[in-house]
C-alpha positions in Angstrom: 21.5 8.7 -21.1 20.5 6.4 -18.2 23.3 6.6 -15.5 24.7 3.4 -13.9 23.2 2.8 -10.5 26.0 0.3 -9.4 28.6 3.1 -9.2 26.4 5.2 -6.8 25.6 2.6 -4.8 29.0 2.1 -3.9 29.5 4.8 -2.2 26.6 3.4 0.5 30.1 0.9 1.4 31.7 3.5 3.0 32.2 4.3 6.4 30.3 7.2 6.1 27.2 6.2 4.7 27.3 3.2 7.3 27.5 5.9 10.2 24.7 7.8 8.6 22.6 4.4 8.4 23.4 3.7 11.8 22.2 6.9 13.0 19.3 6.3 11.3 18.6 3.0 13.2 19.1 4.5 16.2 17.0 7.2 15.8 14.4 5.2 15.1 15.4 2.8 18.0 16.3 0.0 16.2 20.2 -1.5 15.9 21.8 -2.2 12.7 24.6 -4.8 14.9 22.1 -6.5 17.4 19.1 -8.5 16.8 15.8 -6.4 16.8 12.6 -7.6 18.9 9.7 -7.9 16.7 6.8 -9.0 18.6 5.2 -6.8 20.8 2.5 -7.3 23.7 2.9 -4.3 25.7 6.6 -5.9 25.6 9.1 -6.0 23.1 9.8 -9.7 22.6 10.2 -12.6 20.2 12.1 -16.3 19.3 11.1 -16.8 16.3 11.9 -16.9 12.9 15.1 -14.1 12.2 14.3 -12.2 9.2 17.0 -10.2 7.5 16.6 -6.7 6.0 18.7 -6.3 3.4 19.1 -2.9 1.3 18.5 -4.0 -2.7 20.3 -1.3 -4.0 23.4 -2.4 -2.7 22.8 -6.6 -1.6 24.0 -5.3 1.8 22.4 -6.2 5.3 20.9 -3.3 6.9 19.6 -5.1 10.1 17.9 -8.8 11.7 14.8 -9.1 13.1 13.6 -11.9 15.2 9.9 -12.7 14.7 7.5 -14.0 16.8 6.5 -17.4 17.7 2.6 -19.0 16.9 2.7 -18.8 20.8 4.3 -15.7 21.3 1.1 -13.7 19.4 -1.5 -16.1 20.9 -0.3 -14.5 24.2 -0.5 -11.2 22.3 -4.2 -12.1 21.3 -4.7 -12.8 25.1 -3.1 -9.7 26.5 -5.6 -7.6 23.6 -9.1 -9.6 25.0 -8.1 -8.8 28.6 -8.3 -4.6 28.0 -10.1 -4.5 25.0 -13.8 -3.4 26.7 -11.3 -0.8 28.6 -10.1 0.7 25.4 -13.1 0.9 24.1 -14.4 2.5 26.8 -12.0 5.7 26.5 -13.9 8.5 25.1 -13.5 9.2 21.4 -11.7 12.3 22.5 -9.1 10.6 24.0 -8.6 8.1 21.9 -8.3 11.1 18.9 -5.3 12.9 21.1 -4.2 9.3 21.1 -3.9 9.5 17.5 -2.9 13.2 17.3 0.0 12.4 19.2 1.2 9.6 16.6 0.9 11.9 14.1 3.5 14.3 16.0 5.9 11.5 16.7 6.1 10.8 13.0 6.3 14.2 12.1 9.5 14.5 14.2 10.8 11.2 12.6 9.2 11.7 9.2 13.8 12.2 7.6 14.7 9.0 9.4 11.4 6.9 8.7 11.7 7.7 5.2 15.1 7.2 4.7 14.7 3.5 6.2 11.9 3.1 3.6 14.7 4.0 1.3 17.6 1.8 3.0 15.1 -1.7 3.6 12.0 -1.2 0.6 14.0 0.0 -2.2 12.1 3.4 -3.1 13.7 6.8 -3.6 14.1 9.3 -1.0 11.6 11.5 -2.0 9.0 8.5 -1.9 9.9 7.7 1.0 9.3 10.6 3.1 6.4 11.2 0.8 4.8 8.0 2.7 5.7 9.0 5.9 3.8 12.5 4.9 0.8 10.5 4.4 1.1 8.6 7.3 1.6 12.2 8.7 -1.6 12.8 6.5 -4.1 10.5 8.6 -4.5 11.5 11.8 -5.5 15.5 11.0 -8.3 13.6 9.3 -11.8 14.3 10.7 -14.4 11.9 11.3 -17.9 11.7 13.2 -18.3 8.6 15.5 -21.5 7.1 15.2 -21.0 3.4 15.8 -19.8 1.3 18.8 -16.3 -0.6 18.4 -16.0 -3.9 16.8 -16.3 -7.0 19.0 -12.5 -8.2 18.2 -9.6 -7.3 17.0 -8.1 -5.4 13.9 -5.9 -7.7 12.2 -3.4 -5.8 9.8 -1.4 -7.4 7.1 0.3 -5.0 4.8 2.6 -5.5 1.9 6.2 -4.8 1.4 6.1 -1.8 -1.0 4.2 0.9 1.5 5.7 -0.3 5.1 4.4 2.6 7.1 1.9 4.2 5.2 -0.8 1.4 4.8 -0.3 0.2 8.1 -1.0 4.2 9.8 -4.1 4.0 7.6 -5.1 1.4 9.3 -4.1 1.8 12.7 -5.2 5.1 13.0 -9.1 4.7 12.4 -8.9 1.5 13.9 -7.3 3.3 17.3 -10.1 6.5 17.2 -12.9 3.8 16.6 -12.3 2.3 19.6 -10.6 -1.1 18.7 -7.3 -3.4 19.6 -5.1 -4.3 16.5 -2.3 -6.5 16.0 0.2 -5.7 12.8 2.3 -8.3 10.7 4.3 -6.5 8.7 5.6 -8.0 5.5 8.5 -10.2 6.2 11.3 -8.1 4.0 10.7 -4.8 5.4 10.6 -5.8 9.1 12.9 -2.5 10.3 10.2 -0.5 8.8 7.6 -2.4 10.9 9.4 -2.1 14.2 10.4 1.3 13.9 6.2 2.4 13.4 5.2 -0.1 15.8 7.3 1.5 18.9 6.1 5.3 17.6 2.2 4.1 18.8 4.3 1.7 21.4 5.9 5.3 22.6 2.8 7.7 22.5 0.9 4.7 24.5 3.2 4.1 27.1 3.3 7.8 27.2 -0.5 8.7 27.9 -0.2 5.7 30.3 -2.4 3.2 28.1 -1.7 -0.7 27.8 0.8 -1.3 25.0 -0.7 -4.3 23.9 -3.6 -2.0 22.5 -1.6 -2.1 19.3 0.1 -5.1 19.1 2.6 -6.1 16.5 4.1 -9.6 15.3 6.7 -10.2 12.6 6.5 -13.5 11.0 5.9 -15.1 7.6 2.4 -15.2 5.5 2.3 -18.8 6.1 2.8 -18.9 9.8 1.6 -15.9 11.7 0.0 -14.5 8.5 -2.5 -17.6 8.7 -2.8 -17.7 12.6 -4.2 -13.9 12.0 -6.6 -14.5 9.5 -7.9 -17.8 10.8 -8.8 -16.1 14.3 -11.9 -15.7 15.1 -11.0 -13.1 17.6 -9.8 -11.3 14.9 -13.3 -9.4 13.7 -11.4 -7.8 10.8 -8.2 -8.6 8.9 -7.3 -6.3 6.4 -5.2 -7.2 4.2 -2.8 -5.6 1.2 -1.0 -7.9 -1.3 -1.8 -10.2 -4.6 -5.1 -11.0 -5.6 -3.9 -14.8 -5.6 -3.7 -14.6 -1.7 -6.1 -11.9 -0.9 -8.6 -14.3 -2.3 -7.7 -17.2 -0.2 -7.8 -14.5 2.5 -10.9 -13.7 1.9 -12.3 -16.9 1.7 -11.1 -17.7 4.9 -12.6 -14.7 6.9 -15.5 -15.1 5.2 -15.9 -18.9 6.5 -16.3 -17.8 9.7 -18.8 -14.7 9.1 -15.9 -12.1 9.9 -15.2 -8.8 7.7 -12.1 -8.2 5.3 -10.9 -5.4 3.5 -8.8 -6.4 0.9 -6.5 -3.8 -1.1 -5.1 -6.4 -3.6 -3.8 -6.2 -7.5 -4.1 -2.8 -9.8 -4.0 -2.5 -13.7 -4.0 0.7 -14.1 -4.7 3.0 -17.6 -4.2 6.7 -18.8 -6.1 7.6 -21.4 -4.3 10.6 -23.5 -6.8 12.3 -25.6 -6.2 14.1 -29.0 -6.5 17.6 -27.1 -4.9 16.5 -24.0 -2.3 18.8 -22.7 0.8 16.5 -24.2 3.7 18.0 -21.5 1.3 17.6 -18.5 -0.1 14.0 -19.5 3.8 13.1 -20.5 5.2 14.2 -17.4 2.4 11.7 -15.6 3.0 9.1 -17.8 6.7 8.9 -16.6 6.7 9.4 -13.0 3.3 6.9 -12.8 5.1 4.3 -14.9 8.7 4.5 -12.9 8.0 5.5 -9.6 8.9 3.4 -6.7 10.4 0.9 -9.9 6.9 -0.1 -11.2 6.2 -1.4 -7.3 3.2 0.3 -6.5 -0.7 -1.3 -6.7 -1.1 1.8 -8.6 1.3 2.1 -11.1 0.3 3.2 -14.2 0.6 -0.3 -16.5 -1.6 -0.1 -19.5 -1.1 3.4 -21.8 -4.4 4.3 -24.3 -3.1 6.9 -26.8 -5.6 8.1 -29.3 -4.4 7.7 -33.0 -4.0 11.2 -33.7 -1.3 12.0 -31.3 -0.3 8.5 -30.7 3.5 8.6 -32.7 4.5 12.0 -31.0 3.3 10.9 -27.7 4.8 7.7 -28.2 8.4 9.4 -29.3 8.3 12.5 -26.6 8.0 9.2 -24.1 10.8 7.2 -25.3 12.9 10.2 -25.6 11.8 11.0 -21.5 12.1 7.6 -20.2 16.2 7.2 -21.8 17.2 10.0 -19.3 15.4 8.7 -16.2 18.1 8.4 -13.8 18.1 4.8 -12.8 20.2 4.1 -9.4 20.5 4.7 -6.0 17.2 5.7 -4.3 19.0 7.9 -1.8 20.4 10.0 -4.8 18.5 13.1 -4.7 18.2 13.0 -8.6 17.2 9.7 -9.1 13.7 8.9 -10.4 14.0 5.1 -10.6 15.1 2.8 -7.9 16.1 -0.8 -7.8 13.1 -4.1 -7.4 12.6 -5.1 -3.8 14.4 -8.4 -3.9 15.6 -11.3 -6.6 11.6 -12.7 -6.6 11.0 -9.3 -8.2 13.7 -9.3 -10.7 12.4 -12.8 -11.6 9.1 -11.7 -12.0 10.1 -8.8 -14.5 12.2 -11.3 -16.5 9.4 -13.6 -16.7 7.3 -10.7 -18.0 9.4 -10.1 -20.2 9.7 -13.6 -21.8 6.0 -13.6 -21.8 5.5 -10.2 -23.9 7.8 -11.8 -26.6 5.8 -15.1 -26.6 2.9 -12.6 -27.4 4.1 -11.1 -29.9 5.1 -8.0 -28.4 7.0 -5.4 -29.9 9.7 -3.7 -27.0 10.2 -0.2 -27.9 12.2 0.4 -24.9 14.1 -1.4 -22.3 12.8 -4.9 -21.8 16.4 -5.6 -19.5 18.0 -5.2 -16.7 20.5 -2.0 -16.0 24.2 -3.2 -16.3 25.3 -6.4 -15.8 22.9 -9.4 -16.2 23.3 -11.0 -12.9 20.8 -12.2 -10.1 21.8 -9.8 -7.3 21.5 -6.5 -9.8 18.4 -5.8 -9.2 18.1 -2.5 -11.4 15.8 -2.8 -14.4 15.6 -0.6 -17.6 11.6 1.1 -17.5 10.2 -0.9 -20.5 8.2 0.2 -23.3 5.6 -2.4 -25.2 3.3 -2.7 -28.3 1.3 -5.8 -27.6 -2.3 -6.4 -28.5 -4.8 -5.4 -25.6 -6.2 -8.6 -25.1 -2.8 -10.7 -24.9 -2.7 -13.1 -21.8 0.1 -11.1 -20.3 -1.6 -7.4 -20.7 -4.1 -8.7 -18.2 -1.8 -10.3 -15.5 0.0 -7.4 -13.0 3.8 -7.6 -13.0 5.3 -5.6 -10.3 7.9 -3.8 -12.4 8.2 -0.5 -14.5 6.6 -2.5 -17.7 4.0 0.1 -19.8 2.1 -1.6 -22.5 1.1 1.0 -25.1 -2.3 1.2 -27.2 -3.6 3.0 -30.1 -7.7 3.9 -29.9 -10.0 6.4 -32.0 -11.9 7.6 -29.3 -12.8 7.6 -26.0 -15.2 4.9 -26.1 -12.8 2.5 -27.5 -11.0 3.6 -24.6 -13.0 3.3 -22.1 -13.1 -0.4 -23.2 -10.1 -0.9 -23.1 -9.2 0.3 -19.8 -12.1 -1.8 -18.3 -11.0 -4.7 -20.2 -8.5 -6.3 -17.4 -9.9 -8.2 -14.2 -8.3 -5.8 -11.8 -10.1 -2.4 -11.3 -7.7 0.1 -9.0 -6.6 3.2 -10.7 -7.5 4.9 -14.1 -7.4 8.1 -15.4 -8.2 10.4 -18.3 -6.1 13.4 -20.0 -8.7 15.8 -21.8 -9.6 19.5 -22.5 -13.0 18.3 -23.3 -15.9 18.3 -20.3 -18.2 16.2 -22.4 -15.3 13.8 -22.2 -14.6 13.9 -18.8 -18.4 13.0 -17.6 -18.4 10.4 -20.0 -15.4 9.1 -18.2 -16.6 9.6 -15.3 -20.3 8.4 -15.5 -22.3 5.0 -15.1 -20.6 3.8 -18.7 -16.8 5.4 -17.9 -14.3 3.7 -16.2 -14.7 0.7 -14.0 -12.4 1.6 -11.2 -12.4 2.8 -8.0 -10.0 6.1 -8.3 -11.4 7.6 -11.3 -8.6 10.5 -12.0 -8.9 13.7 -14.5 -5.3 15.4 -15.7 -3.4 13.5 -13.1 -1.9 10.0 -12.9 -2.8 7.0 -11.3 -0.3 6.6 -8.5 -0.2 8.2 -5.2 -3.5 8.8 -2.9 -5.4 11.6 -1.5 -6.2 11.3 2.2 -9.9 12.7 1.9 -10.7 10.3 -0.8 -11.2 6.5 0.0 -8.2 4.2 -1.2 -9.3 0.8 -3.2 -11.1 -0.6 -6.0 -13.1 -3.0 -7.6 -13.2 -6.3 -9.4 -10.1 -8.3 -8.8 -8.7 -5.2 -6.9 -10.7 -6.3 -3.9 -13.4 -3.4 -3.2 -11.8 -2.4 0.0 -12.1 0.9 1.1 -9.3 2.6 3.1 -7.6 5.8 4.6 -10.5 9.1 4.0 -14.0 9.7 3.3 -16.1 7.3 5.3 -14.1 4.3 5.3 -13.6 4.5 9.1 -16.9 2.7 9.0 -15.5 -0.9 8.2 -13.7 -0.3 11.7 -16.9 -0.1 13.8 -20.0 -2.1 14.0 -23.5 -0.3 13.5 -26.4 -0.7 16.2 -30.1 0.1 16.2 -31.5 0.9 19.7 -35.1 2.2 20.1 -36.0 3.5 23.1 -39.7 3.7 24.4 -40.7 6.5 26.5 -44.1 5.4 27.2 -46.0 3.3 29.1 -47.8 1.5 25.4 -46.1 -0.6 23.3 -46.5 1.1 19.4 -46.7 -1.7 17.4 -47.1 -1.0 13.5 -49.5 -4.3 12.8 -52.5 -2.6 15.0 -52.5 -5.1 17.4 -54.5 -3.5 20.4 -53.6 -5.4 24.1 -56.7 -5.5 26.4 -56.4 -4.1 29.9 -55.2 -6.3 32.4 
């Protein structure tokens, strides 16, 4: 049976857990008592806006942050244009034990980062030093450097429910290609923000480069969000969140002839075929659909059983997803965590309510876990029969919903799972190779990660991260996605005396 999270949770109340918190923070250099700076120009600074972190397992506060002021990262965006051409300058090789070193200082704080993932996101522990490790991941990455930095700034704008990783991906080809970059964190998970920011801060100081080459600014979408995406010294903003906003982001960089990459809203299908191997695809099923409470871009949403093993797939699930612990994410054994905040929990509620007014039959869950008030913010994972082309099958809910369908075969699948606007994560559980080039060929799936035997969530450093459709068609983290950071040139070089011209023009002598 599901265990009740609130009784775990209240052991984070004692003095204990509050001394292991606190040595946490300061490990990390942050304080759980005093304000924390969060803007950074080569300083640590900042009068804005405070924003509190609160841990939303237990509703208590885990730290402040002050934010920065419209002024405060104009001066930031100052500092960056004045060194720049001098960063650029560095040789690739430096700049690479630039990033090496990061990836040392995160490997030595890979417990304590985590755990504040934990503490100030909501994930469980394993999770969250599982995105530190891919943080980690990054830097050991190898690339060729071909093109010349871009003529700007980075602009980084990542979402609450990966604080560290997204932003490393980011900041770490943006750093070896040669470029400045400024970082707004997402306004709930601001401790998480600080605590990367003064790693790179560290290692920069360290090697006796200007701070301000990685800025940092905490702030809200609205204030220092738009100030970054508006700025034309800003040659790239990438940016991770809903589709809503990504495409007003878009639009906006676009107006002014600057690049985006834009990691936005996933939908994301396994397909289990009649031959599949039932334990492995169930096993993926469960952690895809759970993990991280349903909060990641690529949990799995949308299930496509085929009829012939669709009612003992469909019991073996219900059976594994009544004895997923549910409760407090640094419990070693728990598999479920609570939402990020009360927006969440509204969200899943509304969901909810919308499934019913669909028709929608719940086989599982459909609640929240204990009492039914606003500051519980554990939810039951939640089973659903709906029809595939309901309204609310189509629209992401950032919770541990999973719709289930019933198909014949795998090209009623395949239409299936490209039947939603969004086009991140997808994958296909066969024996069969005819059906796994199907899958994967010009008429398979639609997406961008295009999986075989595994789930949909988590990502592989060597691969590039993103999708297509609604999902954005941003590329990060491996393969060749270090590109977007740089800007290509042509240069021809003429080492004679003629000038070759391919239209057969012939100059007379002078």
């Amino acid at each position: 049976m599901l265990s009740l999270g609130r009784s775990l949770c209240r052991r984070w109340s004692s003095g204990a857990a509050n001394a292991r918190i606190a040595s946490v923070l300061s490990e990390l250099g942050l304080s759980g008592s005093e304000v924390n700076a969060g803007c950074f120009d080569g300083q640590w600074g900042g009068t804005g806006e405070t924003f509190t972190s609160v841990n939303p397992a237990t509703n208590t506060v885990i730290g402040k942050t002050r934010g920065a002021t419209i002024d405060e990262y104009d001066t930031a965006m100052n500092k960056m244009d004045s060194v720049r051409a001098e960063w650029a300058d560095v040789p690739a090789p430096v700049r690479g034990e630039v990033v090496r070193r990061i990836g040392t200082e995160l490997r030595r704080k890979r417990e304590a980062l985590g755990t504040l993932i934990s503490l100030e996101m909501g994930k469980i522990l394993a999770e969250g030093i599982g995105e530190v490790q891919e943080a980690i991941d990054i830097p050991k990455h190898f690339m060729m450097e071909r093109y010349l930095p871009l003529k700007g700034n980075v602009a980084i704008i990542s979402a609450f429910n990966f604080p560290v990783a997204v932003f490393f991906w980011n900041a770490c080809l943006s750093l070896v290609a040669g470029n400045t970059h400024i970082w707004k964190p997402a306004d709930t998970v601001t401790l998480c923000g600080v605590a990367s920011a003064k790693i790179i801060a560290d290692v920069l100081e360290d090697m006796k480069f200007p701070g301000v080459i990685a800025s940092f600014a905490c702030g809200t979408g609205s204030t220092i969000g738009s100030a970054m995406v508006n700025d034309p010294r800003n040659a790239l903003v990438s940016f991770t969140g809903s589709t809503k906003v990504g495409q007003s982001v878009g639009t906006a960089v676009a107006s002014r002839f600057g690049r985006s990459i834009l990691e936005l809203g996933g939908n994301n299908a396994i397909i289990v075929m009649d031959d599949a191997d039932m334990a492995l695809a169930l096993n993926a099923a469960v952690f895809s659909s759970v993990g991280t409470a349903g909060q990641r871009c690529t949990t799995l949403r949308r299930l496509i059983i085929h009829s012939d093993v669709y009612d003992e797939f469909t019991t073996r699930l219900v059976s594994a997803l009544k004895n997923v612990k549910i409760g407090d994410p640094l419990e070693t054994d728990t598999l479920c965590g609570p939402l990020h905040n009360p927006a969440a929990l509204k969200a899943f509620l509304q969901g909810i309510s919308d499934i019913q007014a669909a028709g929608g039959r719940i086989l599982l869950g459909g609640k929240q876990h204990g009492p039914s008030k606003p500051d519980n913010l554990f939810v039951e994972p939640t089973l659903v029969e709906v029809d595939p082309s309901a309204e609310c099958v189509r629209r992401e809910v950032f919770a541990p919903i999973l719709y289930l369908f019933r198909v014949n075969n795998l090209t009623e699948a395949i239409e299936v799972n490209n039947s939603v606007p969004q086009g991140l994560s997808s994958s296909l559980f066969t024996r069969d190779m005819r059906n796994l080039f199907q899958w994967a060929g010009p008429n398979g799936s639609d997406c961008g990660i295009v999986n075989v035997n595994i789930g949909t969530s988590g990502a592989e450093i060597g691969g590039a991260f993103g999708g297509d459709k609604e999902t954005g068609g941003g590329r990060e983290s491996g393969s060749d996605a270090w590109k977007q950071y740089c800007r290509r040139v042509t240069c021809t070089i003429n080492h004679s005396n003629a000038l070759p011209l391919s239209q057969g023009i012939v100059f007379a002598a002078p």
